[in-house]
C-alpha positions as a Python dict, from the first residue, in 0.01 Angstrom:
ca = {
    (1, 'X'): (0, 0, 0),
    (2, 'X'): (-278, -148, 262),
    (3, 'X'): (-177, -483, 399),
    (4, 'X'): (-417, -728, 328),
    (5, 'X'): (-238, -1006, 591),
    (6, 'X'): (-463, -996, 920),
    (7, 'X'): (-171, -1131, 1141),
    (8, 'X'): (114, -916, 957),
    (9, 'X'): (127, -696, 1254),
    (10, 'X'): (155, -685, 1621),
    (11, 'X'): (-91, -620, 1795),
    (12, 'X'): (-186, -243, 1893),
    (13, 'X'): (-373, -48, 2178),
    (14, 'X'): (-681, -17, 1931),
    (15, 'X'): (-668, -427, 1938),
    (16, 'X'): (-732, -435, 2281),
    (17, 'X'): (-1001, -189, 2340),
    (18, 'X'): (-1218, -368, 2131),
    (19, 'X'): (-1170, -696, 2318),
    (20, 'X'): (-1361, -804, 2629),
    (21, 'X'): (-1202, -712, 2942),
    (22, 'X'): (-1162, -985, 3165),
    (23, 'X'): (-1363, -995, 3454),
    (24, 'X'): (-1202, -1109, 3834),
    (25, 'X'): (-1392, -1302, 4020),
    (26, 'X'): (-1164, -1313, 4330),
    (27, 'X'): (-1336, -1166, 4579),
    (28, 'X'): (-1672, -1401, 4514),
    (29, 'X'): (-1451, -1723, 4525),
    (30, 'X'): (-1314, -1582, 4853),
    (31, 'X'): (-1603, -1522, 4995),
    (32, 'X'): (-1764, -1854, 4891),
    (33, 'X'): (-1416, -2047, 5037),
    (34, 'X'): (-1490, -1847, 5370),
    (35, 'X'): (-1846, -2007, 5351),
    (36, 'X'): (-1743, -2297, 5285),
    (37, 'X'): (-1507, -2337, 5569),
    (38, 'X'): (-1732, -2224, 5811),
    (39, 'X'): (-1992, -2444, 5709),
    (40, 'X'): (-1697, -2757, 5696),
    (41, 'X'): (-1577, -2704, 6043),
    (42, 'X'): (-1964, -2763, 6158),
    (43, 'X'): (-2057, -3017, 5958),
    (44, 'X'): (-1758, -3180, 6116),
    (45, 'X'): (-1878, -3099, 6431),
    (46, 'X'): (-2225, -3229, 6342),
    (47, 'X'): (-2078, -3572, 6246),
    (48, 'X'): (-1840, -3624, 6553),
    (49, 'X'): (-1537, -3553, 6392),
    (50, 'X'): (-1459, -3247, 6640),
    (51, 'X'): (-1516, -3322, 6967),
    (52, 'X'): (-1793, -3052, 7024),
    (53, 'X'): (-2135, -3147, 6928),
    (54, 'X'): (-2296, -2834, 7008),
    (55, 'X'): (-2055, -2589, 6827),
    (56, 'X'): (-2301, -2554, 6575),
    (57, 'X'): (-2517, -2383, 6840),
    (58, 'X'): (-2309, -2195, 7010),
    (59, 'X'): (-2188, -2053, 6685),
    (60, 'X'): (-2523, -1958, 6597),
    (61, 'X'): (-2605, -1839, 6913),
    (62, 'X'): (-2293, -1624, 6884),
    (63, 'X'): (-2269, -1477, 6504),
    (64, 'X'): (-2622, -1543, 6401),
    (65, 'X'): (-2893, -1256, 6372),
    (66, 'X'): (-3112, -1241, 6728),
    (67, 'X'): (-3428, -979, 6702),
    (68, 'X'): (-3463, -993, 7046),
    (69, 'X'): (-3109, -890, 7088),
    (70, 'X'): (-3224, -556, 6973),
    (71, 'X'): (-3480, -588, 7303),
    (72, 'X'): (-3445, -671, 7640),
    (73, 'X'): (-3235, -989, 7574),
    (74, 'X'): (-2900, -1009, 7712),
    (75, 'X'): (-2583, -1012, 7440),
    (76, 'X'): (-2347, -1285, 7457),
    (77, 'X'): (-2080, -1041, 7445),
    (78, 'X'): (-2051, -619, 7436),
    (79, 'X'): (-2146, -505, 7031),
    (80, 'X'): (-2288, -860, 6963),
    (81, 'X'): (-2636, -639, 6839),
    (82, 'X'): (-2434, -479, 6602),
    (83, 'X'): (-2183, -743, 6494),
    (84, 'X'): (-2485, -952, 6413),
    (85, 'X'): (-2631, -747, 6133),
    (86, 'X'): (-2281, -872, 5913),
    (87, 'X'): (-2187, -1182, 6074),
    (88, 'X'): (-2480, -1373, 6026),
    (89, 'X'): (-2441, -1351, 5643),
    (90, 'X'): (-2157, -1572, 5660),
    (91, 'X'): (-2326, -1913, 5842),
    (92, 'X'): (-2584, -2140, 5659),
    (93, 'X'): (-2805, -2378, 5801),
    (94, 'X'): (-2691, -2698, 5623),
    (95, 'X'): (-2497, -2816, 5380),
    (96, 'X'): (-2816, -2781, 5103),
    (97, 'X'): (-2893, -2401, 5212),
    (98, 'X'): (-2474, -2349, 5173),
    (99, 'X'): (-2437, -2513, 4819),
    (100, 'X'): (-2790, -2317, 4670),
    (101, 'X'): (-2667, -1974, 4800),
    (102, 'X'): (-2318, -2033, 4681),
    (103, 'X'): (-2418, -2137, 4320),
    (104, 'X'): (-2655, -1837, 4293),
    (105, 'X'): (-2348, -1627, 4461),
    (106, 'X'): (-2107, -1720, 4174),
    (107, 'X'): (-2381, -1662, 3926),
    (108, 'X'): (-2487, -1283, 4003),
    (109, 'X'): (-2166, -1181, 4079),
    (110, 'X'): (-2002, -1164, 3773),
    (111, 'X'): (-2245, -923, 3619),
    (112, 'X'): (-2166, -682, 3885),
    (113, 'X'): (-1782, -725, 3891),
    (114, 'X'): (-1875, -622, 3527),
    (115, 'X'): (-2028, -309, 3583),
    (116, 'X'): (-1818, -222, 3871),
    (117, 'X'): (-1529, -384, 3936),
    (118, 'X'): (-1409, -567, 4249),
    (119, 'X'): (-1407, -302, 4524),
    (120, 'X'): (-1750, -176, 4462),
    (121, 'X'): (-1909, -496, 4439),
    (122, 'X'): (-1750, -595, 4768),
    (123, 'X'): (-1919, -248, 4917),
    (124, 'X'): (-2257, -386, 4767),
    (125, 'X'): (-2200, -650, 4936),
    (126, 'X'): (-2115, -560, 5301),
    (127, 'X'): (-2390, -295, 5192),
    (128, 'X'): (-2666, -541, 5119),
    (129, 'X'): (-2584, -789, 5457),
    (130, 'X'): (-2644, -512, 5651),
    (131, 'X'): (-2926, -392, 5420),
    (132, 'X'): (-3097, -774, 5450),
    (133, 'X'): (-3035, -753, 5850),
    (134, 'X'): (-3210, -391, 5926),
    (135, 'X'): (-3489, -548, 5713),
    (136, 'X'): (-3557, -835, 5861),
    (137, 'X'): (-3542, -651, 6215),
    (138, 'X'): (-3799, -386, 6087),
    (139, 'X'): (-4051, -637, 5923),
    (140, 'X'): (-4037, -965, 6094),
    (141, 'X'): (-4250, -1059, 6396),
    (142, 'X'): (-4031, -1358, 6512),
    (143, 'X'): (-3766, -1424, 6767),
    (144, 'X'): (-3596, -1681, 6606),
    (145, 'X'): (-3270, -1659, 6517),
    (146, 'X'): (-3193, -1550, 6136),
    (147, 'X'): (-2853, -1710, 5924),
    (148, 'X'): (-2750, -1709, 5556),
    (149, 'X'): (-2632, -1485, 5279),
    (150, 'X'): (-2971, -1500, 5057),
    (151, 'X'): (-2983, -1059, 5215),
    (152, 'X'): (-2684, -1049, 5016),
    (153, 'X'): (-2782, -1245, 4706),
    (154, 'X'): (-3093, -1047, 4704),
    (155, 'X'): (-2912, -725, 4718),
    (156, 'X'): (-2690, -823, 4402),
    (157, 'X'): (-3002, -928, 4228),
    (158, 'X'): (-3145, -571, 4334),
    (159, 'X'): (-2861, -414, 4190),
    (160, 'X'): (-2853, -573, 3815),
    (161, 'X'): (-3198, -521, 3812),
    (162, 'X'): (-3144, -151, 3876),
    (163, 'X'): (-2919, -80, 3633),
    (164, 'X'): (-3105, -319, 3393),
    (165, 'X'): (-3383, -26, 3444),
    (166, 'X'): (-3098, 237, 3370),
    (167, 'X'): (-2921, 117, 3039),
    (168, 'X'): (-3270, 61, 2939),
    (169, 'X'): (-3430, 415, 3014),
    (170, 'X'): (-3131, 538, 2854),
    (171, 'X'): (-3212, 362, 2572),
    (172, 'X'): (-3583, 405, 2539),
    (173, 'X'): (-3583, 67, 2584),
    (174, 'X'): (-3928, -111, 2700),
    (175, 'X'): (-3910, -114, 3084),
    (176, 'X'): (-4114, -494, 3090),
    (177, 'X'): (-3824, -728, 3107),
    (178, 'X'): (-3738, -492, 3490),
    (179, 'X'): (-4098, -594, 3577),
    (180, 'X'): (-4110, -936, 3504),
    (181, 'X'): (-3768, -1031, 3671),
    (182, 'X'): (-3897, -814, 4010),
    (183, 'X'): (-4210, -1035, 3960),
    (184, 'X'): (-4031, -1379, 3943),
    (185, 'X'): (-3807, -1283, 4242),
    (186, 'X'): (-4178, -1167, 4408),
    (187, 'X'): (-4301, -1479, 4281),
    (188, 'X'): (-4006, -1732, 4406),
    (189, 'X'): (-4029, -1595, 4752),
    (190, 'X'): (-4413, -1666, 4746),
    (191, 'X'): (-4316, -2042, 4628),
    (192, 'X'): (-4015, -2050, 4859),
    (193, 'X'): (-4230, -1913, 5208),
    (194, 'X'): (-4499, -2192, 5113),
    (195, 'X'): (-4249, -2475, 5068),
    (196, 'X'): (-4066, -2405, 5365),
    (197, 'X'): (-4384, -2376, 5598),
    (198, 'X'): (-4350, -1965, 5667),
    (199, 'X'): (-3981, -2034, 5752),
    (200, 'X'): (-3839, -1799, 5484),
    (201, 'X'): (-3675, -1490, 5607),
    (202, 'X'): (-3882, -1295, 5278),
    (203, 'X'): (-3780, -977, 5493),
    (204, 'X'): (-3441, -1045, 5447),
    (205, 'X'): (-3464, -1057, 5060),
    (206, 'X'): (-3654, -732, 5022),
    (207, 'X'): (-3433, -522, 5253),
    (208, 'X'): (-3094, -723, 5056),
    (209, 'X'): (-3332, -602, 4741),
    (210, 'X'): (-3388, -239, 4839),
    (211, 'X'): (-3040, -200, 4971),
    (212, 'X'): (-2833, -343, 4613),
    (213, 'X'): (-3104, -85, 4418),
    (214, 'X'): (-3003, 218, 4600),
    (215, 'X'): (-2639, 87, 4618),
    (216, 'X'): (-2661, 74, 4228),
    (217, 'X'): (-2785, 434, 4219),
    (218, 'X'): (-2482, 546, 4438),
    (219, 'X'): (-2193, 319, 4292),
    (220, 'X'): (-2284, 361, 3915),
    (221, 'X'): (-2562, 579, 3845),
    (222, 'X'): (-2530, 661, 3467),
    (223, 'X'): (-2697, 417, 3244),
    (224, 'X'): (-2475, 290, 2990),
    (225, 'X'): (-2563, 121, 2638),
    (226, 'X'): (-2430, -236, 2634),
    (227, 'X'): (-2140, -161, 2445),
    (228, 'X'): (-1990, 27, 2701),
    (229, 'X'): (-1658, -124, 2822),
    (230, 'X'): (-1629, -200, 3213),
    (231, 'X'): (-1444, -41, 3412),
    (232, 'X'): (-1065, -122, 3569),
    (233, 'X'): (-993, -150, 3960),
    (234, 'X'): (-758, 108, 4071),
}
């Protein structure tokens, strides 16, 4: 005889497959408490409370991303030209430019822990610093210095967008909703470049961009219907 009782039995391996894994969002919050304390110890610096007012500077000047460093200018120390295309993701310009990357950081990440688990999405990541760097060397015309994990953000944006375009291909799905976000994030660095007087590094979004696309290609490249269950670190 069936039993009718719902919670008559324990629970069984069928149970769990059809509930939502949950999704860790360790290595974000790390990487947003790493932020975070980098961008503490200057502020503290910046209000007197560590006795070295120009650390701020000098840590820029160290870890930020030079152009001209990739020139004739002299490095501050040997493999600073190449240190700087991952270091400078890490350092914001102010406590405002810290707290909007971090928000949109914790927001985008979770989608891509999702799809790919931890490990991956901390390859994107590294992937899309570097990614943001190279394309803000190849496309910008300006020797000021460049700080800030927006290469990043954009890269994780690049990649849900990418395999937004996959699930949806699979699916026969109408391809618009890919070409309206691409034309928002088009649209916000338009606003964003205005607002800021020409100051936005746009070149470091669209090589972040490019870079989380192809790393979506390479880390996950079979489109999957949305019932598909994510997948388990090793």
């Amino acid at each position: 005889m069936k039993d009718l009782n719902p919670i008559s039995r324990a629970p069984g391996p069928e149970d769990n497959a059809n509930c939502p894994a949950q999704v860790s969002m360790i290595a974000p919050l790390v990487i947003i408490g790493f932020c975070i304390l980098v961008e503490g110890i200057l502020q503290l610096a910046n209000l007197g409370m560590i006795d070295h007012p120009r650390l701020r500077a000098e840590v820029v000047e160290y870890l930020g991303f030079w152009p001209g460093l990739l020139g004739t200018w002299r490095p501050n120390y040997a493999g600073q030209p190449y240190a700087m295309f991952f270091t400078y993701g890490f350092l914001h310009g102010g406590l405002l430019h810290l707290v909007l990357n971090m928000v949109t950081l914790y927001s985008l990440s979770r989608a891509v822990i999702d799809r790919v688990g931890s490990g991956k999405y901390l390859l994107l990541y590294a992937a899309t610093i570097i990614g943001g760097a190279i394309g803000y060397w190849l496309l910008t015309s300006s020797l000021r210095p460049m700080v800030g994990a927006s290469g990043a953000l954009f890269g994780l944006a690049g990649a849900i967008v990418a395999w937004d375009y996959l699930d949806r291909f699979l699916l026969s799905e109408g391809l618009w909703p890919v070409l309206r976000t691409v034309l928002f994030l088009v649209g916000l660095n338009i606003a964003l470049w205005w607002a800021m007087g020409g100051q936005l590094a746009w070149e470091t979004h669209l090589g972040g961009f490019v870079t989380g696309w192809v790393m979506a290609m390479l880390l996950d490249p079979r489109g999957r219907p949305m019932d598909d269950p994510p997948p388990t670190d090793q």
